[in-house]
Legacy VTK file of the C-alpha trace (Angstrom):
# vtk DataFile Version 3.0
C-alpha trace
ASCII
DATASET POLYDATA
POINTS 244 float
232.473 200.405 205.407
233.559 202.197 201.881
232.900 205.592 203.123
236.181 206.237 200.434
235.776 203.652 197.693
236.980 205.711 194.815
238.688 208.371 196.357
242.372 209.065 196.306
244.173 210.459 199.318
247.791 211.641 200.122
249.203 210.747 203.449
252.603 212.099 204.749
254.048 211.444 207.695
253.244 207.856 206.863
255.711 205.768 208.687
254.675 206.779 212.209
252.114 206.002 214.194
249.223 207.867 213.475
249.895 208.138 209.719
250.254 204.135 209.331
246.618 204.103 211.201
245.407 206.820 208.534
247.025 204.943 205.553
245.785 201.332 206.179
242.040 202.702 207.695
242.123 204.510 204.758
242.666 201.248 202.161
240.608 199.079 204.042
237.479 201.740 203.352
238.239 201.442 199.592
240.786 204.779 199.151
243.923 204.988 196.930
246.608 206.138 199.193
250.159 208.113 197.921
252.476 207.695 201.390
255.184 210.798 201.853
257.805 209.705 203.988
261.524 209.638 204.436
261.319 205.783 203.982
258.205 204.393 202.633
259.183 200.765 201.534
257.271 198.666 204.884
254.101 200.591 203.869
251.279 199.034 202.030
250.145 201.700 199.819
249.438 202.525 195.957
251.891 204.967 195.247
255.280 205.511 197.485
256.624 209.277 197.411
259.867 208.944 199.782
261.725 212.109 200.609
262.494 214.840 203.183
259.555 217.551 203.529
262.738 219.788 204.380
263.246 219.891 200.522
260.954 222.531 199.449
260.503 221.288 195.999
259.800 217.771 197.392
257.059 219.625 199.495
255.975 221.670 196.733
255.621 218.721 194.195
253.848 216.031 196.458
250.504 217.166 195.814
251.133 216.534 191.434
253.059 213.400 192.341
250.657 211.905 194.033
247.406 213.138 191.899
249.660 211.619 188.424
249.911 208.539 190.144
246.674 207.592 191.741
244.727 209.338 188.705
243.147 212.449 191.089
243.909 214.073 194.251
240.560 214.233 196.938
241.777 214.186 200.092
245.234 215.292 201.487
246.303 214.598 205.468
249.415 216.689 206.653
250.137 214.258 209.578
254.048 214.469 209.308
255.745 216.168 212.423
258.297 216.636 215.101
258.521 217.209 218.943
261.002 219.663 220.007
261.597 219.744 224.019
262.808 222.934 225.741
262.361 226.546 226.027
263.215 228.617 224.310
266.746 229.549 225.801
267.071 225.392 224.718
266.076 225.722 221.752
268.560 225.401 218.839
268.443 227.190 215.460
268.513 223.585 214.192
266.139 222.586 216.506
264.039 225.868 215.609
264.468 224.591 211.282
263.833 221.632 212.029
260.583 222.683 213.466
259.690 224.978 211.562
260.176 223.107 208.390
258.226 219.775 209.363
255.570 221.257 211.452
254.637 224.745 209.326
256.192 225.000 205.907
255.410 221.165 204.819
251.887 221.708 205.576
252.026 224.914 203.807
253.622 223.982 200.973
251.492 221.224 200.704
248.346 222.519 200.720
249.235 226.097 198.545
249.719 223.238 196.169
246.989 220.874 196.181
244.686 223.333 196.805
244.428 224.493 193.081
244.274 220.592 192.472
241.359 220.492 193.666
239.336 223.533 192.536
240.182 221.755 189.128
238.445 218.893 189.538
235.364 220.156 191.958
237.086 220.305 195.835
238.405 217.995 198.130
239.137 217.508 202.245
242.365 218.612 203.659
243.094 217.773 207.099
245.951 219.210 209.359
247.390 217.152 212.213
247.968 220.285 214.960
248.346 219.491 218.722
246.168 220.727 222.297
249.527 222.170 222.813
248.982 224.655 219.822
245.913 225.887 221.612
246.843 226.272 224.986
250.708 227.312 226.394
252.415 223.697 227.620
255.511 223.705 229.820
259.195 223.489 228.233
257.762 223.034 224.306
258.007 226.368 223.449
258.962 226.521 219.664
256.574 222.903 219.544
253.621 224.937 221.245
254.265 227.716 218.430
254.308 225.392 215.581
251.330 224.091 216.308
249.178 227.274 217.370
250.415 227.759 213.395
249.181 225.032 212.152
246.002 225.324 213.989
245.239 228.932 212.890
246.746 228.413 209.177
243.512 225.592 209.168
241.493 228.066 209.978
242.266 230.894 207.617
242.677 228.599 204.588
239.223 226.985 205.829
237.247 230.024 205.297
239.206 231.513 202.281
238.464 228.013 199.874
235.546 226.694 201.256
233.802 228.530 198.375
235.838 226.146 196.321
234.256 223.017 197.611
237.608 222.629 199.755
236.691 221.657 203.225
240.036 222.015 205.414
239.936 220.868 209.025
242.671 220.001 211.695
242.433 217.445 214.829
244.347 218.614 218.185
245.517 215.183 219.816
247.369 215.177 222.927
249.612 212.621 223.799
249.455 209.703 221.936
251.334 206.147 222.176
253.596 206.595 219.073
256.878 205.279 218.516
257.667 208.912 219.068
256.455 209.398 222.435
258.061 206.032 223.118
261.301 207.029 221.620
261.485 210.368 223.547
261.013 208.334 226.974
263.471 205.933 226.373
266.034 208.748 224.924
265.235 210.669 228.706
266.130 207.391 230.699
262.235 206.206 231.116
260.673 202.679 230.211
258.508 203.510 227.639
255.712 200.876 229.459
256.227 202.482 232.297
256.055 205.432 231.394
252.558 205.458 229.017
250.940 203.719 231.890
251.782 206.234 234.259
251.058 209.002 231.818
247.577 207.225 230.883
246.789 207.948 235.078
246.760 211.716 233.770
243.648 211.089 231.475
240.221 211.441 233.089
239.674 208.445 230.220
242.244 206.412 231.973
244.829 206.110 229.200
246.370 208.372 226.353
245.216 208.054 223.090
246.230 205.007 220.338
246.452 206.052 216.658
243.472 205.066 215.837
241.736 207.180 217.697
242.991 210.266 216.320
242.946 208.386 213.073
239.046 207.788 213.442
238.643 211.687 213.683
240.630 212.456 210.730
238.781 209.967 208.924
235.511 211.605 209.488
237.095 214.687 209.083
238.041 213.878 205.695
234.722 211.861 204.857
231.181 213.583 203.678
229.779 212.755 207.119
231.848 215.693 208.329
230.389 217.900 204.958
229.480 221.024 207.238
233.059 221.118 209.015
235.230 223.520 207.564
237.956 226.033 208.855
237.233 223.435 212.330
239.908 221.883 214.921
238.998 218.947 216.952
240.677 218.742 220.063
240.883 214.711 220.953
242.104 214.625 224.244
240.436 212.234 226.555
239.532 214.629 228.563
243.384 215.828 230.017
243.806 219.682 229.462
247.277 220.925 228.812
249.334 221.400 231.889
LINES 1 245
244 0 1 2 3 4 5 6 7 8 9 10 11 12 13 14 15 16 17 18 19 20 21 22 23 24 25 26 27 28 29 30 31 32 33 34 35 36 37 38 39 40 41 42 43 44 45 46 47 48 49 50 51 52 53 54 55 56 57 58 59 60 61 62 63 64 65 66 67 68 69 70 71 72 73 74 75 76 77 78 79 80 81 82 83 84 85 86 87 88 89 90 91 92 93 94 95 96 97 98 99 100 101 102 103 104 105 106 107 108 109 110 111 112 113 114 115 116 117 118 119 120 121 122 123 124 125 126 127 128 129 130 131 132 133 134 135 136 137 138 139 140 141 142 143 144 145 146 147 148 149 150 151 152 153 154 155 156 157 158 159 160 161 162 163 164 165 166 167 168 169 170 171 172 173 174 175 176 177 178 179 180 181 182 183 184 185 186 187 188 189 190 191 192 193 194 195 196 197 198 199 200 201 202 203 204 205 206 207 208 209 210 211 212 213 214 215 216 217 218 219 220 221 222 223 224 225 226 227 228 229 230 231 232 233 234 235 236 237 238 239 240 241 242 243
């Protein structure tokens, strides 16, 4: 398939699991990809943009960077993000920045910037990488829940206020997903991470969580003209499991 030969897409969040899916399903259908990361160097991409989306004016300039070097900017994925665990009473203030920043301003920033970008040169896909947990209340991830519910609506306001610009911005709402994140947060709680998906993956009426490229096939066809009617939309990808 070339569903993006000649397009150009920006991809942050890169490095993880679900971005790497994005960037290389991306390349193989014929896109240019700029990767935002804090360390981009093992991906295969076109144009490497390393930095901390903490940095506003790193957040603020991606958008240009990666339009100067791959020659136009159509499609931008905010997939970058962090998990904080707790309530609220757990939560840290640099827990709570941390948060914040990743999950809510990056995005933000992002976007306020690339959405000018591309009303210049005739519109463009933007899709948001939010969580079930932003749509329903989950146990013990309060300030995670909260960033996401922002994300989520954010999608939804800026999908109706540019779609008059050809600007079609859409979100996908995965819920767990076998990322070297998840994996990372069992093993830092004492859990095999093996273990640990496959019991997990008993939870899914599907019989497993998600892989990245699941969630990577939806933002694909969220960010392709097969999905030309979507705008202002979140997909919830969730084999089925509700948040509980």
């Amino acid at each position: 398939m070339t569903r993006f030969q000649g397009k150009t897409a920006l991809v942050t969040g890169a490095a993880g699991g679900i971005g790497a899916a994005v960037v290389r399903m991306l390349r193989a259908e014929g896109a240019r990809v700029a990767v935002a990361d804090r360390d981009t160097q093992a991906i295969q991409a076109e144009a490497h943009l390393p930095g901390n989306l903490l940095d506003p004016a790193y957040a603020d300039g991606l958008p240009l960077a990666a339009a100067q070097a791959l020659g136009g900017l159509d499609i931008v994925i905010n997939n970058a993000g962090v998990i904080t665990r707790g309530t609220v009473i757990d939560t840290s203030d640099a827990d709570w920045d941390l948060s914040l920043g990743v999950n809510v301003q990056a995005p933000f920033r992002i976007s306020r910037a690339a959405i000018p970008l591309m009303a210049k040169s005739g519109g463009g896909a933007i899709v948001n990488v939010a969580s079930c947990w932003g749509l329903r209340p989950g146990p013990n991830h309060a300030v995670y829940c909260m960033t996401k519910a922002a994300v989520a609506s954010l999608t939804q306001c800026m999908g109706m206020d540019h779609a008059h610009q050809g600007i079609r911005i859409n979100a996908v709402a995965p819920n767990e997903v076998n990322t070297p994140m998840l994996r990372t947060g069992f093993a830092k709680r004492g859990f095999d991470p093996d273990t640990a998906v496959a019991e997990l993956g008993k939870t899914v009426p599907l019989g497993r969580i998600a892989e990245p490229e699941d969630i990577a096939d939806v933002i694909l066809f969220l960010a392709s003209d097969a999905a030309r009617y979507l705008c202002g939309t979140v997909v919830e990808v969730n084999g089925g499991k509700p948040v509980k």
